[in-house]
C-alpha positions as CSV (number, residue, x, y, z in Angstrom):
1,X,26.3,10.6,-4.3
2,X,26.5,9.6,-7.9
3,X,27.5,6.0,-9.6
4,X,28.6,5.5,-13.1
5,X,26.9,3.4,-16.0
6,X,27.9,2.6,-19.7
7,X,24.9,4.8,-20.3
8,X,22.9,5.6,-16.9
9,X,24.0,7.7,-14.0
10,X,22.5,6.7,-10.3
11,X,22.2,9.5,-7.9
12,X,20.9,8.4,-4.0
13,X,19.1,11.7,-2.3
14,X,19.0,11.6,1.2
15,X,15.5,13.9,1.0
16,X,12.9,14.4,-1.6
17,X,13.3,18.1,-1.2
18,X,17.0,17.2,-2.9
19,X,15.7,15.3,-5.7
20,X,13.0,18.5,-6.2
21,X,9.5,18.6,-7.3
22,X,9.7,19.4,-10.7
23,X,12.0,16.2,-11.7
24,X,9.6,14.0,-9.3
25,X,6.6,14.9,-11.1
26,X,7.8,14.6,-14.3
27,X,9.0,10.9,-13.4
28,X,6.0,10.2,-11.7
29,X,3.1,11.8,-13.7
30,X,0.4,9.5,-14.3
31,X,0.9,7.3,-11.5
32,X,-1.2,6.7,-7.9
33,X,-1.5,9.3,-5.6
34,X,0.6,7.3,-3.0
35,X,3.8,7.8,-5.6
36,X,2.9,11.7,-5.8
37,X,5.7,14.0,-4.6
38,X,2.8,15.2,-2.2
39,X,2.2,12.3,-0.4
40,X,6.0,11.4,0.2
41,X,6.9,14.9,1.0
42,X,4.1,15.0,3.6
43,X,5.6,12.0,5.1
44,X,9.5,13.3,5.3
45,X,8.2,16.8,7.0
46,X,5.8,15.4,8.8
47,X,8.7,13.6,10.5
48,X,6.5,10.2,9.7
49,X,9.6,8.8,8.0
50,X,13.2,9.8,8.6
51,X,14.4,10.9,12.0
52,X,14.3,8.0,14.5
53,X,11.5,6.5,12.8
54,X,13.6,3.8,11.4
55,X,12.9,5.0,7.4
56,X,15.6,6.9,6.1
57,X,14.8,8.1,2.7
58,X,17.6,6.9,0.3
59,X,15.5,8.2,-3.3
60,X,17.6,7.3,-6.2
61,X,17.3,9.4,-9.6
62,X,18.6,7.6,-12.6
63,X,19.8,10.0,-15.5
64,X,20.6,9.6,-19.2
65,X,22.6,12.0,-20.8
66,X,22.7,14.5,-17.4
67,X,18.4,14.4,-18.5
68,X,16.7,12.8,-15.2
69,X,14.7,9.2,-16.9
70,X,13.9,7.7,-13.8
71,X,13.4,7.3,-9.9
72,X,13.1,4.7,-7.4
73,X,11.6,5.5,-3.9
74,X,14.0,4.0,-1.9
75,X,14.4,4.0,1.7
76,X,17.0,2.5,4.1
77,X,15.5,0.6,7.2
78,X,16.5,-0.4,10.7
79,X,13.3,-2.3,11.4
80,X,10.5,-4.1,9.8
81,X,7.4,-2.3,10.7
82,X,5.5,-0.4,7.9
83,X,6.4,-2.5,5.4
84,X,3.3,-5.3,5.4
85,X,6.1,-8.1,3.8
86,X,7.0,-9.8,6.7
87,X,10.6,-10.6,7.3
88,X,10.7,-10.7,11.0
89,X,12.3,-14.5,10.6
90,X,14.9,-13.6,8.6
91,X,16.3,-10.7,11.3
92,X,15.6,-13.1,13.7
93,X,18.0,-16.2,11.9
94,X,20.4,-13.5,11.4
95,X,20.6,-13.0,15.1
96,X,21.1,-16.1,15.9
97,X,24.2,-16.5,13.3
98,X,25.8,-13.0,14.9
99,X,25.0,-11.1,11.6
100,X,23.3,-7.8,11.2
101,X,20.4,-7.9,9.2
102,X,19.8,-4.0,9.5
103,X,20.3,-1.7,7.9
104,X,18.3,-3.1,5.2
105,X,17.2,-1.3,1.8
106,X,13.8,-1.2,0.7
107,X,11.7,0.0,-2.7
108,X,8.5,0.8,-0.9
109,X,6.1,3.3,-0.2
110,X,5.9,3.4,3.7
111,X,3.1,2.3,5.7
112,X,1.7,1.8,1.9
113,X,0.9,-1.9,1.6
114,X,-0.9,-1.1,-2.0
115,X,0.6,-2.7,-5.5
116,X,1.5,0.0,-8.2
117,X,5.0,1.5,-9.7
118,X,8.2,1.4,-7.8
119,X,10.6,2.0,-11.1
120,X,9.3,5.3,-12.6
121,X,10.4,5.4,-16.3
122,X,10.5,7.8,-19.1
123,X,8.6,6.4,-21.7
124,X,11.8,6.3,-24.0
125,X,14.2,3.5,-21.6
126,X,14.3,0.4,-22.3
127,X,13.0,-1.2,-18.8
128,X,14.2,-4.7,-19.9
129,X,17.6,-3.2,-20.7
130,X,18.1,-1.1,-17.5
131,X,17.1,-3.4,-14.7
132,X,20.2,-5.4,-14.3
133,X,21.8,-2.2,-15.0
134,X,20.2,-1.0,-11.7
135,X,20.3,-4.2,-10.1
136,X,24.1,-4.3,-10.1
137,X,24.2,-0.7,-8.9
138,X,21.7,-1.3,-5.7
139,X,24.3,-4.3,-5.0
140,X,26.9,-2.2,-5.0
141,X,25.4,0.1,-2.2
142,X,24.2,-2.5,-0.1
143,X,28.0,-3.5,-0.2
144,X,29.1,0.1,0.4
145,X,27.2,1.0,3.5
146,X,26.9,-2.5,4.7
147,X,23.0,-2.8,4.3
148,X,22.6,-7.0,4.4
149,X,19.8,-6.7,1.2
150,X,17.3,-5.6,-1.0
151,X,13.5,-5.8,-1.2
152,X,11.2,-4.7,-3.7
153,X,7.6,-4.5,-1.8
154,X,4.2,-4.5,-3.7
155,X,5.7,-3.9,-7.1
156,X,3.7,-4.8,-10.3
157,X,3.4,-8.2,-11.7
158,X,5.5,-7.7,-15.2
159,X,8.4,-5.8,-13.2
160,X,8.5,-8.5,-10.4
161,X,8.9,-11.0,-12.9
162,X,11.8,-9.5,-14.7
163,X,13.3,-9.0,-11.2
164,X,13.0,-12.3,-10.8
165,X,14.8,-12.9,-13.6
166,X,17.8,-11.1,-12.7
167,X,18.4,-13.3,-9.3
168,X,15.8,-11.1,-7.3
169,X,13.6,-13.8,-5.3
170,X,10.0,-13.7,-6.0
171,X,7.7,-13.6,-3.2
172,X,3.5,-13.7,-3.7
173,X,0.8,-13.1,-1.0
174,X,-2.8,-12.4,-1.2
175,X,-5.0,-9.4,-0.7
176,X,-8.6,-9.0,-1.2
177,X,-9.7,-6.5,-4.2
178,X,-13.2,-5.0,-5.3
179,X,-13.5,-5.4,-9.0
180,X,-16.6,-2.8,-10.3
181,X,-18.3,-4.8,-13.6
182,X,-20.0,-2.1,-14.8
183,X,-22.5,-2.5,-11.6
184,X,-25.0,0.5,-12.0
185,X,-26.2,0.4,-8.1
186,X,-25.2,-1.1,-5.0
187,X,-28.6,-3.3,-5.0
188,X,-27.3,-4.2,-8.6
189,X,-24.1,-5.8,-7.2
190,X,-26.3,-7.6,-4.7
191,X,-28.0,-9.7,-7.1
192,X,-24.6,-11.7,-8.3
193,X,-24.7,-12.9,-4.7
194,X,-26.0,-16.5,-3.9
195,X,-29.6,-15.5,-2.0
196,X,-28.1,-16.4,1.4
197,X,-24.9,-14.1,1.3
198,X,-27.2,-11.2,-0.3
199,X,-29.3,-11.8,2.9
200,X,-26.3,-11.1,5.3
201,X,-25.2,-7.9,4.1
202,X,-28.6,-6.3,3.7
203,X,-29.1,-7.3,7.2
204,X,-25.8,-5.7,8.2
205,X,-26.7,-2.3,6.8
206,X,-30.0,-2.3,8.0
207,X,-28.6,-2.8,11.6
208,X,-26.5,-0.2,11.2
209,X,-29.8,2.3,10.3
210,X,-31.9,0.5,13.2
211,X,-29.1,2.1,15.4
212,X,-29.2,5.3,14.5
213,X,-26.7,5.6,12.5
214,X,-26.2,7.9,9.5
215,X,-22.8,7.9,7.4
216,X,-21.9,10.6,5.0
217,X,-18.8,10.4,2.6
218,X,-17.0,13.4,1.8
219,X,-14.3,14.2,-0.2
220,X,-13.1,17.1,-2.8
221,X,-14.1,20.9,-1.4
222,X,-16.5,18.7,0.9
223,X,-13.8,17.6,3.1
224,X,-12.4,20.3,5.7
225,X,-9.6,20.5,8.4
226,X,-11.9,19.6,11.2
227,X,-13.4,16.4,9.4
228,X,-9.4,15.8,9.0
229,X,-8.6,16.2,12.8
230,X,-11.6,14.2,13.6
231,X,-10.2,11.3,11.4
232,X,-7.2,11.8,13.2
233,X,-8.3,11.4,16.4
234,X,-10.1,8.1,15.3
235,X,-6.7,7.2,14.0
236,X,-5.0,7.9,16.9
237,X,-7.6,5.9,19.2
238,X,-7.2,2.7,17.4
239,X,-3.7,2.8,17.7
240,X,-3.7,3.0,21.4
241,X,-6.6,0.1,22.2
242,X,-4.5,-2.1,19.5
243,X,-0.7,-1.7,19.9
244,X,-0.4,0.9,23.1
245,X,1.3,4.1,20.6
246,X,-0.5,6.9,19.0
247,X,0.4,5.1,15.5
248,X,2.9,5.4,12.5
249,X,1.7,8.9,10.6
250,X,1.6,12.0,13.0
251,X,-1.1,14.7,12.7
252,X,0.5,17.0,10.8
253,X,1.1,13.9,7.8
254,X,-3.2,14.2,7.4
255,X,-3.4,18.0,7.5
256,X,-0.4,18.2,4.8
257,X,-1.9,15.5,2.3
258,X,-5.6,17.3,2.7
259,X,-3.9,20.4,1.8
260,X,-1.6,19.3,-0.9
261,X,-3.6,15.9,-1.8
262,X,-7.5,16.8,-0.8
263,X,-8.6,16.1,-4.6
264,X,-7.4,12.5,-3.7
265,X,-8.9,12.3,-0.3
266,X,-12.4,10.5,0.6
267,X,-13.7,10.4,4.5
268,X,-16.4,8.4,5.7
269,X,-17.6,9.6,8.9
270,X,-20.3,7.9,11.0
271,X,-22.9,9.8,13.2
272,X,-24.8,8.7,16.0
273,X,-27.5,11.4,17.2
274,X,-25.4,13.9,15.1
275,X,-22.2,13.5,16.9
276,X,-19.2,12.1,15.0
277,X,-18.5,8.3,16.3
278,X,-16.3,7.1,13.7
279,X,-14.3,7.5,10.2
280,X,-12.3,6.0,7.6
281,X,-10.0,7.6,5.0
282,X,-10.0,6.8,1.8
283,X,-6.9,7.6,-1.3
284,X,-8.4,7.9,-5.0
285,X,-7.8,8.8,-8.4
286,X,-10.0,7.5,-11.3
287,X,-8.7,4.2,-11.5
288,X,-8.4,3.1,-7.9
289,X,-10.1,3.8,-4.7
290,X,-7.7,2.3,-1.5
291,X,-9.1,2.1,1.6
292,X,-6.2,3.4,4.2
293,X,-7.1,4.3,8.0
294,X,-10.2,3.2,10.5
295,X,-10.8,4.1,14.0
296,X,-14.0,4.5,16.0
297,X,-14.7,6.3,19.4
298,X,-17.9,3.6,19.9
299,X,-17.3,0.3,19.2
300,X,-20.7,-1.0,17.4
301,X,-21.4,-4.1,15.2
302,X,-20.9,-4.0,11.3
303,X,-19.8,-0.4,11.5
304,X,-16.2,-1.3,10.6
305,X,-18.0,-3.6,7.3
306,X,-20.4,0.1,6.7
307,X,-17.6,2.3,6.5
308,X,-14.8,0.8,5.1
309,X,-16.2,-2.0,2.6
310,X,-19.9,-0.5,1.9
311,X,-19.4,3.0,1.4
312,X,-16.0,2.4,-0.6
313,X,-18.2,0.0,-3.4
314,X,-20.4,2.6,-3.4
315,X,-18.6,5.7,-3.9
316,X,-16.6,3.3,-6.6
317,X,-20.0,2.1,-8.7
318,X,-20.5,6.3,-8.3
319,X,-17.9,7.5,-10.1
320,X,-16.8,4.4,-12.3
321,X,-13.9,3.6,-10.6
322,X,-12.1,0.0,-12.0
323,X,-11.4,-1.4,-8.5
324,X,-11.2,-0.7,-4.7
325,X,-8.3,-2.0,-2.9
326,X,-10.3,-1.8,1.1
327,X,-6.6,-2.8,2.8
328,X,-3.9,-6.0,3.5
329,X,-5.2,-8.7,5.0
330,X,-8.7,-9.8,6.2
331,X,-11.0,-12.9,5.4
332,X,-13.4,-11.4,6.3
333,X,-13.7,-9.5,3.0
334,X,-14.6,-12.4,1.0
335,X,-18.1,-12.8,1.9
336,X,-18.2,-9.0,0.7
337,X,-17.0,-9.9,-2.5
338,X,-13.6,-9.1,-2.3
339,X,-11.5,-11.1,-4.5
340,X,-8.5,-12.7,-3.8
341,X,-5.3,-11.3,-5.8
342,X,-1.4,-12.1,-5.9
343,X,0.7,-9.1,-4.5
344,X,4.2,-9.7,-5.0
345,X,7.3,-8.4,-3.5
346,X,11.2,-9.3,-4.7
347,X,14.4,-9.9,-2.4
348,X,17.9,-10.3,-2.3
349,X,20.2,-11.1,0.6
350,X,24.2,-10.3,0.1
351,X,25.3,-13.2,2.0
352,X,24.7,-16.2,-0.6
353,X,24.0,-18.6,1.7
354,X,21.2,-16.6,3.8
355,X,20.0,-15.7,-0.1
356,X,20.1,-19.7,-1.0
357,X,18.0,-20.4,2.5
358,X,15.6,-17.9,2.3
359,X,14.9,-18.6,-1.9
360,X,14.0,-22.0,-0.7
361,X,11.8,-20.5,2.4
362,X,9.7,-18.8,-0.3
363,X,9.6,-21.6,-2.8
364,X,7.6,-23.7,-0.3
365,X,5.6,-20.2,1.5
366,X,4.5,-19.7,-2.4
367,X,3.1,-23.2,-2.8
368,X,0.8,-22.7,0.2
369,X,0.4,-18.9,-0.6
370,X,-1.4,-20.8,-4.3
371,X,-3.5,-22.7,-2.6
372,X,-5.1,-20.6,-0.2
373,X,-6.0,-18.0,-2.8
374,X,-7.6,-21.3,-4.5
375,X,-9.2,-22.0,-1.4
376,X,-10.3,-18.4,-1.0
377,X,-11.7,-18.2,-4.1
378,X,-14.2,-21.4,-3.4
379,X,-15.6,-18.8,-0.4
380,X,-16.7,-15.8,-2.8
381,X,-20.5,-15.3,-2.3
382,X,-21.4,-14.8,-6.2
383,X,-23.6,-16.8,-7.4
384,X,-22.8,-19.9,-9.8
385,X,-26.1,-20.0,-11.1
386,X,-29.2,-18.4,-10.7
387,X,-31.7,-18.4,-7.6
């Protein structure tokens, strides 16, 4: 289906297959891993999105001139989950009025909750120029298949704010990034702690050791299918103890991204007498390391911190990698020097007054979303001065 511009042409894509790999990749070259035709193809076959999962992908292709400029992961929704911008309130308020608020649309990467590039230009549009160009467009469908609104989830600062501009509410939360200063060791990051906080985590990897424990990361033509199926069924384990289901991404999603994406693929895995007892996955590329997926068959103290925090800084101060992202959410990562961050997200309801009520819903959330990231940052363990 194809809408008309002044100058742009939209085209919606019911698959990634239709909008093809060549015209993705061009769009999308340079970009994370999680934005890789790859990644999102793997999720669409692997029957992880589309189907009855409540993600319909809805891609839209923007062309100049009949040349493809530009693409949008888009995906039409008839739930919340997976998305890590919570909007269950706003269904809910909708309910109670008698209005549907699914189908909604979303700009997201699914089960993704990691900030880089929604919008995929060629370097030759004019972003500022095209974006209420688009925005009209996107209103228009919501209109045409009766989807209630539109939300733009972990997109990057400068493209948020122009949204923002153009009448698409602004939304900020916090998450917890590893920032790499050059460190030349793991001990070397310890000594910017304050002595007590240095203290803690030494003691927590040495417990880990004192049990036994050896963890090994792999990644690159390290990593194999059976590693991958072992991750999996860690995965899959921690699903059922947490929420009773098997969990979002099906098998065959790992085995497709460690054959298509294994170059961006990092496992810890954590033995106990030689015998596999636990494993995280990890999604790289040389300016980010994002920690994804935990599970353990053993549940033992500071294992989760070993494997998903420790060994990511690690593998980052390694290979000179800018920042980790470790996951959403999580206090707990403070005290490991995880810094507190904005994310933001964008939104915009088709029913004016439900758009008015929830702009002023975030107005005040944002206030106290500010100060606990100024609160957050009083709990950092470096030190101000020295021992």
């Amino acid at each position: 289906m194809s809408i008309y511009s002044t100058e742009y042409t939209f085209k919606f894509s019911t698959s990634i297959e239709q909008v093809g790999q060549t015209v993705w990749d061009n769009l999308a070259n340079g970009n994370s891993p999680f934005c890789q035709y790859p990644f999102l193809h793997a999720l669409e076959t692997s029957g992880s999105v589309g189907g009855k999962s409540g993600w319909q992908p809805f891609h839209l292709v923007i062309y100049q001139n009949s040349d493809p400029v530009g693409i949008l992961p888009l995906y039409k929704k008839t739930h919340s989950y997976g998305e890590y911008v919570f909007d269950f309130a706003w269904a809910n308020t909708y309910r109670q009025y008698g209005v549907n608020y699914y189908p909604k649309l979303v700009a997201a990467i699914p089960f993704t909750p990691v900030t880089g590039a929604r919008l995929m230009l060629n370097a030759t549009i004019d972003r500022q120029q095209l974006i209420p160009i688009l925005c009209q467009e996107i209103t228009n469908q919501l209109t045409l298949f009766g989807m209630s609104s539109m939300h733009w989830l972990f997109v990057e600062q400068d493209i948020s704010q122009t949204l923002h501009e153009h009448h698409q509410i602004q939304r900020k939360a916090v998450q917890f990034e590893w920032f790499n200063r050059q460190y030349s060791s793991f001990d070397d990051y310890l000594t910017h702690f304050n002595s007590r906080k240095r203290k803690n985590v030494r003691k927590e990897r040495i417990k880990i050791t004192t049990e036994g424990i050896k963890v090994v990361r792999l990644y690159g033509e390290g990593l194999t299918e059976k590693n991958m199926r072992f991750f999996y069924d860690c995965y899959k384990q921690t699903y059922l103890k947490r929420s009773g289901h098997d969990g979002y991404l099906t098998e065959d999603f790992f085995q497709k991204i460690f054959r298509n994406l294994h170059q961006n693929l990092m496992l810890v895995i954590a033995l106990k007498d030689n015998t596999p007892i636990a494993s995280a996955l990890f999604v790289f590329d040389k300016n980010q390391l994002c920690g994804r997926y935990w599970g353990a068959l053993e549940d033992i103290d500071n294992l989760h911190f070993e494997c998903c925090y420790y060994q990511g800084i690690e593998f980052c101060i390694e290979r000179n990698i800018a920042k980790f992202n470790p996951g959403t959410q999580g206090e707990h990562k403070i005290l490991r020097g995880f810094e507190p961050i904005y994310c933001y997200s964008n939104h915009s309801l088709t029913e004016l007054a439900f758009h008015e009520a929830v702009e002023r819903f975030i107005d005040e959330e944002n206030t106290q979303i500010t100060q606990y990231k100024n609160n957050a940052e009083k709990l950092l363990p470096f030190k101000q001065t020295q021992d």
